[in-house]
N, C-alpha and C positions, 0 to 999 in steps of 0.2 A: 263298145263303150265300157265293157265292164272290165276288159284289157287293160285301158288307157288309166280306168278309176283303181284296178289295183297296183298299177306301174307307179303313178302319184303318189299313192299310200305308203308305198315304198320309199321313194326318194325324201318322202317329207317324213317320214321314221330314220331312216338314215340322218339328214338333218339334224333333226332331233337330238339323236346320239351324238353326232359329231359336237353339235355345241353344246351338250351335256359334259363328253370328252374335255370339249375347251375350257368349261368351266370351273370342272373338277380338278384339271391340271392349273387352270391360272389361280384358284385356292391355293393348292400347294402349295404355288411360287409364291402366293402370296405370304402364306404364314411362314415360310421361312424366312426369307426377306424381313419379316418382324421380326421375328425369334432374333437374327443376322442384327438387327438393327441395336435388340434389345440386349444381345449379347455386347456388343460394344459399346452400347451404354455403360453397363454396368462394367467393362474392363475401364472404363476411363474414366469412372468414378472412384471406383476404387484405387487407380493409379494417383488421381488427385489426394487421395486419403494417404496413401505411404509419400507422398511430396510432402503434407501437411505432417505427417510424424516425423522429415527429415529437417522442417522446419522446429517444430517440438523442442528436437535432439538438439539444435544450433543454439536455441534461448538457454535449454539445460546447460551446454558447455561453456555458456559464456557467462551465464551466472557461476560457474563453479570457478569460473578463470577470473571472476571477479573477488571472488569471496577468498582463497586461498590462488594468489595468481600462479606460483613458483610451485609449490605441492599439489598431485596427484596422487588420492588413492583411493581402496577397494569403500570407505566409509563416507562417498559422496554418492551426492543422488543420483549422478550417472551411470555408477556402478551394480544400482538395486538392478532385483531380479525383475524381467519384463511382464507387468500386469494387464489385464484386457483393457481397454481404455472406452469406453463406450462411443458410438458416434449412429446416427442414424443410418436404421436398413444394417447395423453392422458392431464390429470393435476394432479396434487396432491393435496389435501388438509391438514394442519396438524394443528392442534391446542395443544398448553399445559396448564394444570392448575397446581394451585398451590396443593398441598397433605398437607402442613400446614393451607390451607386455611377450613377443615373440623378436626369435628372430627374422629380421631382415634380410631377406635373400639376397635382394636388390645390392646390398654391402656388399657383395661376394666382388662387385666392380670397384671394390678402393684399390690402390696400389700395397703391394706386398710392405709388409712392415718392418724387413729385415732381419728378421728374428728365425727365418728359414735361408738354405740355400736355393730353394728354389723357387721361380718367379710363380708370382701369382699366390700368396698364403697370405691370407692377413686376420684379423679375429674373425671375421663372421665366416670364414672358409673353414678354420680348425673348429669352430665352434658347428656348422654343420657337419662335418666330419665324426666326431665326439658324439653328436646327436643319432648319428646313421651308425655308430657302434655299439652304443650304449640304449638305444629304445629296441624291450625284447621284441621277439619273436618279428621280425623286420618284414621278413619275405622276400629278402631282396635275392635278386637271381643276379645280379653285377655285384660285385666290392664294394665297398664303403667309401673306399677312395674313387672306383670308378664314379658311381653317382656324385659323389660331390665334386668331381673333376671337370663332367659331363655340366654339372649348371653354371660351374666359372665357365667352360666354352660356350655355352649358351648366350649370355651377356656379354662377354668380351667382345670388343670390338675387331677382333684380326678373324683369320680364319686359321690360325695354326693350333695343331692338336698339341691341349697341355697336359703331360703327363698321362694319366690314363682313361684323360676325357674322350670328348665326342667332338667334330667339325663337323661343316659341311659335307666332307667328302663320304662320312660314312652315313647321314643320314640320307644323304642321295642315291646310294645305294639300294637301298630298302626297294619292297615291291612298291609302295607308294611313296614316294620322294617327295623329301622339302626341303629348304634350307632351314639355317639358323638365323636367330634373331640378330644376335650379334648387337644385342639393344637389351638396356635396363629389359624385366619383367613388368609387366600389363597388372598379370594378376596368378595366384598361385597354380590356374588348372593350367599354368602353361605345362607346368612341370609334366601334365601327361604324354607332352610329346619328348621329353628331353632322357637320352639313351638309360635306361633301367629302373625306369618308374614306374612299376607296374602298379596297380590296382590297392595292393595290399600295402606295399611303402608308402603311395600316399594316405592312407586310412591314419598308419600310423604316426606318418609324420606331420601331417596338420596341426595337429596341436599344439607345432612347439615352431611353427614357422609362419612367415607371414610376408604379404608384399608391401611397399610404402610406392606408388606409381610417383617418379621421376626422383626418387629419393636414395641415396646409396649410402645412410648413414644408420650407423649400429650406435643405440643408446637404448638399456634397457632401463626400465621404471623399476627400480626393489619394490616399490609399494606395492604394485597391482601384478606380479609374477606371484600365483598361487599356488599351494602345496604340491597340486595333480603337474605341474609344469613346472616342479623343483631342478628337473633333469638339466633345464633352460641355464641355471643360475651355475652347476658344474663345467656346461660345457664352454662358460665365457669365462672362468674364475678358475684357475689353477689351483690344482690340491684341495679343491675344494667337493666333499662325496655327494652323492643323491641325500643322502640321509642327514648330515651338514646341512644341506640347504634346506632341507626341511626345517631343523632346528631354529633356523636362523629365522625362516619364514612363518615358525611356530611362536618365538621370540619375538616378532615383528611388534610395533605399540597397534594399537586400535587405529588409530591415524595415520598409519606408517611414518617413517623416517623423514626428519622434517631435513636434513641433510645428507647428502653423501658420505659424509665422511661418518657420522653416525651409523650406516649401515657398515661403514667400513671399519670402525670400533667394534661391533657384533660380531663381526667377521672373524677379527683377532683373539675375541673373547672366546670364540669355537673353536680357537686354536690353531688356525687355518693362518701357514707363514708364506712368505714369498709365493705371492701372487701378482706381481708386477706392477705394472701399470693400469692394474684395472679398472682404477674410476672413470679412466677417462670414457670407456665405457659404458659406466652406469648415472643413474641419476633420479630424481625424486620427482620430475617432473614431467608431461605427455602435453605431444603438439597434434600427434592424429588418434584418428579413433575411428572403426567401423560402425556404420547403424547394419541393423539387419530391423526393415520393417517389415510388417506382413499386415497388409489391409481385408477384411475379412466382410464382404459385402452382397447379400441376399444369397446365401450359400457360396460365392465364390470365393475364391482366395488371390490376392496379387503381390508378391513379393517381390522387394527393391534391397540392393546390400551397396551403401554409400562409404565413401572413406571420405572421412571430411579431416581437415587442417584447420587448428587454431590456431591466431597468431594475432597478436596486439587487439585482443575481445575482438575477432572478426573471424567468422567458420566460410572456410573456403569448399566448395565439393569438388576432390580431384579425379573421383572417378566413380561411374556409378553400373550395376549390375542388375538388370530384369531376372526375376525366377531363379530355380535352382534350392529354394530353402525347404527344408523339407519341415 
């Protein structure tokens, strides 16, 4: 009997353990599962929060497209620097720039302008060219003309290599093979994959470039192109120096130029001759613009970066980006 009564005592302390075991682990699961729940809570509050500043951003633009419809510049409210915005559990932060304020890659797909023998040159090509000579310390391990050769084969629609670009055949090459787009740019980090963009040229060339998604058209704003991104205004504007555009940009009125041709009177007045056709280029006016929001909720962060279109007081979103803002 005293066998049988310690064998029980046994099996029912095992027991014991066992659903002590069970109970300890279904805690666990349990509290993560909440943590898991609570986590996603709060990401999709917060994602609510930067939709609500992309809203914000759209009443901003459309009151400014009411109030001066045809001028754009640095001296509207769109332009201020990004302040915390308060909101519960949180803040917001949201800032917009100008998309006329860079160049357009996307351009690099107009047809050549005749002003070269060879196909494929047109402003936004010699003006990235100009840009990849002219910003120091580059890093570029290709040419100047390779890299800018390499992003008209990128968009181009054929697969023949121009000049001392990049096709398909040589990116297939590579230990990890891809093709080419062969299609407008999405968005600027295409460029890490397109032949001699390393790390370092992109740092330095973002500043002064930009993408417009389904857009191939080169118009820069003189109002909102500022001193740090003078380079911008040389490399569209023949005979025109870094230090020139400065002046010009130093010159600018508080409101910027309420005309073209008023920037182009400055221009002349700097001394700056036979620069061709360049207004058709330029202009006082902006139809897209980036948000970059950052919704900032019970310690987390969620960052969204929008490109929105204005056009007849209505903000279109043509493309929108998760993360990545630092």
């Amino acid at each position: 009997m005293g066998k049988e009564r310690g064998a029980a005592l046994v099996i029912v302390l095992f027991i014991v353990a066992l659903a002590a075991t069970i109970a300890a682990d279904m805690a666990v699961s349990l509290m993560v599962q909440v943590q898991k729940t609570t986590n996603i809570q709060q990401h999709q509050q917060s994602k609510w929060y930067a939709y609500a500043a992309e809203e914000l951003a759209r009443k901003v633009l459309i009151e400014v497209k009411k109030d001066k419809a045809d001028v754009v510049n640095l001296g509207q409210i769109w332009a201020q620097e990004p302040e915390p915005y308060p909101v519960d559990n949180g803040y917001l932060k949201v800032g917009l720039t100008d998309l006329h304020a860079c160049l357009n890659l996307n351009a690099l797909a107009q047809p050549d302008d005749g002003q070269n023998q060879t196909q494929g040159i047109n402003p936004a090509h010699r003006a990235l060219l100009f840009l990849l000579q002219n910003i120091e310390e580059l890093g570029n391990e290709e040419s100047e003309e390779t890299l800018a050769d390499s992003v008209y084969d990128w968009i181009d629609e054929d697969s023949i290599t121009n000049r001392s670009g990049a096709e398909e055949d040589e990116y297939m090459s590579n230990r990890n093979p891809y093709m080419t787009a062969n299609n407008l740019l999405a968005s600027v980090s295409e460029l890490r994959v397109i032949k001699g963009f390393n790390p370092l040229v992109m740092e330095k060339l973002l500043p002064y470039v930009c993408v417009i998604p389904g857009n191939k058209e080169l118009k820069l704003n003189v109002n909102t192109i500022t001193s740090e991104n003078a380079l911008l205004l040389s490399a569209v504007i023949p005979n025109l120096s870094q230090s020139g555009a400065e002046a010009i940009i130093g010159a600018r009125p508080e409101q910027g130029f309420a005309k073209v041709t008023d920037f182009i009177e400055e221009l002349k007045q700097q001394g700056v001759k036979d620069f061709g056709k360049v207004d058709e280029l330029l202009t006082v006016n902006s139809e897209h613009f980036q948000l970059v929001a950052q919704a900032f909720f019970n310690e987390r962060r969620f960052s969204m970066t929008s490109t929105l279109e204005v056009k007849d007081s209505h903000v279109t979103v043509l493309a929108r980006k998760f993360g990545g803002v630092q």
